[in-house]
N, C-alpha and C positions, 0 to 999 in steps of 0.2 A: 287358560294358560297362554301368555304373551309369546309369540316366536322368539323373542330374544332366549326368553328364560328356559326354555322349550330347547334351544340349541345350546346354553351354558351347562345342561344338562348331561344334553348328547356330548359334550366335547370332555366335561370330569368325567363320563362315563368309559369315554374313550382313554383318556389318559391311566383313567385305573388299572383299565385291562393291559395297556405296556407298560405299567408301573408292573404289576404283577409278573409281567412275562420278563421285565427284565430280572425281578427275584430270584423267580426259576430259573433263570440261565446262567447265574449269582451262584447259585446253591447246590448243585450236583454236587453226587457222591463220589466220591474218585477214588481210587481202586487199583492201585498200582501191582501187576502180577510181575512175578520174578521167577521165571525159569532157571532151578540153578544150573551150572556147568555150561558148557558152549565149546566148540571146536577144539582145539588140541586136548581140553580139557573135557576129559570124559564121562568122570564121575565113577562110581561103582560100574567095572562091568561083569557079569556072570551068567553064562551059558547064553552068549548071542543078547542077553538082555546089557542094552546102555543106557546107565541112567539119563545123561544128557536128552536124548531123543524123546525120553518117557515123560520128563519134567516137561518139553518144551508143548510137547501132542496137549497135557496136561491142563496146561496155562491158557493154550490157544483155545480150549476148547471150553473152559470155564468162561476165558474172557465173552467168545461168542454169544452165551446165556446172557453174563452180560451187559450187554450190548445191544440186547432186545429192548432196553426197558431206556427210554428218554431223561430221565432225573441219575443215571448214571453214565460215568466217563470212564472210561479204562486207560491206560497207563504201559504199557511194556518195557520188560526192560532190555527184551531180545525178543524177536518172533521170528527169527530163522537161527542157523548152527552159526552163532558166534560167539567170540568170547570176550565177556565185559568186566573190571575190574569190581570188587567188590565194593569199596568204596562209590564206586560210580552207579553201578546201581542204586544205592540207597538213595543218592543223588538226583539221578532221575525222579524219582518218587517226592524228593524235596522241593527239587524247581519246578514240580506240577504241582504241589502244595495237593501232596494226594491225602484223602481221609483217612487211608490205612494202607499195610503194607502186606503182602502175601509171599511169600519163597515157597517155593514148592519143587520137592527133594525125596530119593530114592534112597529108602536107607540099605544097609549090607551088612552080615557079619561070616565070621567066618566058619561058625555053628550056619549049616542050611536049614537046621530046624526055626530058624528064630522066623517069628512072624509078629507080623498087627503092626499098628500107626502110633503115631506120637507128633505133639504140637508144642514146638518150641516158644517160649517168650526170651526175652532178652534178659539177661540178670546171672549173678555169678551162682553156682553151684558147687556144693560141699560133693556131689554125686561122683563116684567115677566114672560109671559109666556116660551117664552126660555129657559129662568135661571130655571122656573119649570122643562123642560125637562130634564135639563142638571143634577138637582137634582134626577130625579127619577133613570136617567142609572148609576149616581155614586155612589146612594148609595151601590149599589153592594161591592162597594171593603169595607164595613163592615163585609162582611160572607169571608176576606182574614184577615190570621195567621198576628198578628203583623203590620195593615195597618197604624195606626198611625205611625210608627217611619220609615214603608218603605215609605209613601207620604210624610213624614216632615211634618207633622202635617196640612195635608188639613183638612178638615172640609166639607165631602157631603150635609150640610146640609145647606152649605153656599159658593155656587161656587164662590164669590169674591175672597174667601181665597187662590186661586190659585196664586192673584198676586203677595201674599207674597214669595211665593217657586217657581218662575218660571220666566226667560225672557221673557216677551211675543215678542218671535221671531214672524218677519211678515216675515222671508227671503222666506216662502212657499205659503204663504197668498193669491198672486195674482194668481200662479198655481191652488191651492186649490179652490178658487172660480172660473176658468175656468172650472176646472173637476167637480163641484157641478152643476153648469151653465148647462151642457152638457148630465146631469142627469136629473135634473129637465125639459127640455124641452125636450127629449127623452119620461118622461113621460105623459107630455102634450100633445105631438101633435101624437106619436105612439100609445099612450092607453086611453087617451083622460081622463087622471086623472085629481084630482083639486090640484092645486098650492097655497098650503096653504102660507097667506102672502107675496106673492113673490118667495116662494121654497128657496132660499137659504138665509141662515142665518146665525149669530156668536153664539155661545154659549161657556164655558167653563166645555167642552166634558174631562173627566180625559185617556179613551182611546186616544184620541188625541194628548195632553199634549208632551207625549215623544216619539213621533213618529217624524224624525226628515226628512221630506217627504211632498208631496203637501198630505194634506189627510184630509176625508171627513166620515163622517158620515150620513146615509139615512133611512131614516124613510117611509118605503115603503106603510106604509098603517096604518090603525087602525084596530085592531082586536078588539078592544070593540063596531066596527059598526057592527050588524050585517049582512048586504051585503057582505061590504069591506071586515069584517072577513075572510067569507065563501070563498071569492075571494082568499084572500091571504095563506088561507090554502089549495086548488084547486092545481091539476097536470097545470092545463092550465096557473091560475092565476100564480104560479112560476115561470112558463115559459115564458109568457110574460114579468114579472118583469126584471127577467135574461137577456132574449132579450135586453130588453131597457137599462140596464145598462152596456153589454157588448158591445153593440153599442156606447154609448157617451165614454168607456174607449179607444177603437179604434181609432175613433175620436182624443180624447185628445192626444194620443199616436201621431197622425199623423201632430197635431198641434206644441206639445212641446216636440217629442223625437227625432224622424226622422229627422237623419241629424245632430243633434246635437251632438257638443264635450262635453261632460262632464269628462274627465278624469283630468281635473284642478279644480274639485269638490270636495268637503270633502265629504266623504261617510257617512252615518248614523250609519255602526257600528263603525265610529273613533270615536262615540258621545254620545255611550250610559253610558260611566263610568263619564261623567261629573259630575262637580262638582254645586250644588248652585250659583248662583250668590251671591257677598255679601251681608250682611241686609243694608237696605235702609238707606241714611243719618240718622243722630239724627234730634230728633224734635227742637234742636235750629237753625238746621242749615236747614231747612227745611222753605222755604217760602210759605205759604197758603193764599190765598183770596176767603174770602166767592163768591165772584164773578170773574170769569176767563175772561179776554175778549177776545176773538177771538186772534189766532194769526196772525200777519200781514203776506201777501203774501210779498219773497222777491224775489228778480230780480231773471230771469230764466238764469242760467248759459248754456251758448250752449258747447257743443261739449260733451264729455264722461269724466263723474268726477265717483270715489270712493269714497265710504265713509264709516266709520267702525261704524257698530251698536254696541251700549252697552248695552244698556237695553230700556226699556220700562215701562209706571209707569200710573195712572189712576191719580196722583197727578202731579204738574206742580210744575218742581223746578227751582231755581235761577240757569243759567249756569255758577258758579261759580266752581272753582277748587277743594273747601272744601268740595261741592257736589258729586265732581267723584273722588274720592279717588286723587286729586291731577292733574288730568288732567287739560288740559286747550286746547283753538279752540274747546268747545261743544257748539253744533247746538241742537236745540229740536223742533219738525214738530209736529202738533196735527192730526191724525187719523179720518178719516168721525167715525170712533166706538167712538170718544172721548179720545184717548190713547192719551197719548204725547212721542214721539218715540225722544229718544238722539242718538247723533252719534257724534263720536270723527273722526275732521281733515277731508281731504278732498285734492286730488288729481286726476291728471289727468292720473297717473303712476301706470299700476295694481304692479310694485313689490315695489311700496313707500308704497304704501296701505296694503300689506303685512306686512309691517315692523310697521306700524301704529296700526295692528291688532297686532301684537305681543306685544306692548307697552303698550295696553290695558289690554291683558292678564297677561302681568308682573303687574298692578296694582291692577288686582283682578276680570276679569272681564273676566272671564275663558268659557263664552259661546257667548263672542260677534264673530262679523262674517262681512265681507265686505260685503256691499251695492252698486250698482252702478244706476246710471240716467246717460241719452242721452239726451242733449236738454230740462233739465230738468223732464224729465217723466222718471219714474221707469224702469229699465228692469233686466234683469238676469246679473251678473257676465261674461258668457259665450256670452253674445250678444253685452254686449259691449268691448269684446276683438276682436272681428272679425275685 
């Protein structure tokens, strides 16, 4: 072997191995933890137990785990007692373009018997009780400077109000309840907690809202039980908490990162300057019936189709053209939540699908985002390009 060829070797040998390292340095998992509550804002407090302090030990002590491991990045969105808009949190997690989102929260009732955990996804709920939880953590962003005109006029006191100022994008929906899923039975069968209702749930969480990420919200305990309290305010009970949650993000991490291309992904800081979707048709042009029937199931298309979401609505409209600012080929699927999800066109072609989503956005509809199914079943964008 010639010394030339002998060193053209050593040098692609060389280059591979910083090709590679620059990947990995590309490709961390990012992991954005959310402490809720912070200084003036206390959160639940009962018998010496505060939530705020309990979320924050919580967070800091997951993140530590980790932290151990090099192909992971963590994210805070507070590590000491302060107080950060809700909005801006999600944001944080946005402009680090993090993998997923974590809130981590003390729940409370005013029964001290009530016990066990529950893992919130984003999404609206028929629940009362739910929709109560979702009212107690939002109202917070009332003690934030000018929250009316920064949420567009939600209303804490009425989390339907979200549907008006918001896509309810599902593009994270099914992540999201994977990572809740992974949560929830971490604490079942490691700590041997109670699984309130099922553990995981919808609610319309305002932390959530604009996080643009599979992301979840966790309710670790009640600090209005006295046990559970004492537990969740405990060096050990933290600890164990931590455990079990840095355990099911691992997990999730090995299920839906590992291995995965995402670099054909819209990042979440392209997404936080967005704009509203437009207001909803007019009320003539708007078709209501006291009674909805079921949508009919249609033929399963086989092989891999795209399709561009527009929006999403709690109302069930005519897919007529007059409806979507002029579109026309809209489809609309009804949601097990009862949502009815619209989606413009449909191909087999991710860069027609492209052009599709562009068409959409020239109409008005400046947060919609490509959909794909295999065989009819839901998957990722990146699963059905392989």
């Amino acid at each position: 072997m010639s010394q030339s060829f002998a060193r053209a070797i050593l040098v692609f040998f060389c280059f591979s191995l910083t090709l590679n390292g620059l990947v990995a340095q590309t490709s961390k998992f990012k992991v954005a933890l959310d402490a809720g509550h912070g200084d003036h804002d206390f959160g639940a407090v009962y018998n010496g137990h505060i939530e705020k302090n309990i979320n924050l030990a919580i967070v800091l002590k997951v993140g530590k785990l980790l932290e151990k491991h090099n192909g992971i990045e963590v994210i805070y969105t507070r590590k000491t007692d302060v107080f950060i808009d809700l909005i801006e949190r999600a944001n944080i997690a946005n402009r680090a373009n993090a993998s997923i989102f974590v809130s981590i929260h003390c729940n409370a009732n005013k029964n001290p018997a009530a016990d066990g955990t529950e893992t919130y996804v984003m999404g609206m709920s028929k629940n009362a009780s739910n929709l109560e939880a979702a009212k107690r953590e939002n109202a917070v962003i009332t003690l934030e400077k000018d929250y009316k005109q920064k949420y567009e006029g939600y209303d804490p006191r009425k989390p339907e109000t979200m549907l008006g100022m918001m896509l309810m994008q599902e593009e994270f929906l099914e992540n999201s309840i994977a990572l809740a899923a992974k949560i929830q039975d971490n604490f079942v069968k490691m700590l041997g907690k109670k699984s309130r209702g099922g553990g995981v749930k919808q609610a319309p969480y305002m932390v959530l809202h604009k996080a643009y990420m599979p992301r979840v919200l966790i309710e670790t305990g009640f600090v209005s039980n006295p046990v559970e309290g004492a537990r969740l305010d405990s060096e050990e009970g933290q600890n164990e908490i931590a455990d079990a949650i840095y355990k099911a993000i691992l997990s999730y991490k090995k299920d839906h990162f590992d291995g995965e291309d995402n670099s054909d992904s819209v990042k979440p800081s392209q997404r936080v300057e967005e704009l509203p979707v437009p207001p909803s048709p007019s009320k003539k042009d708007t078709v209501i019936k006291k009674t909805e029937p079921k949508l009919a199931d249609k033929p399963v298309t086989k092989g891999v189709v795209f399709k561009v979401q527009i929006s999403a609505s709690a109302k069930k409209l005519e897919t007529v053209p007059s409806n979507f600012n002029g579109l026309k080929n809209i489809e609309v699927t009804q949601t097990p939540a009862g949502m009815y999800k619209y989606t413009y066109g449909q191909t087999a072609n991710y860069e027609e699908a492209k052009k599709l989503l562009q068409e959409a956005k020239s109409k008005g509809y400046t947060q919609a985002f490509v959909i794909a199914f295999k065989d009819g079943k839901s998957v990722s964008v990146q699963e059905a390009m392989k």
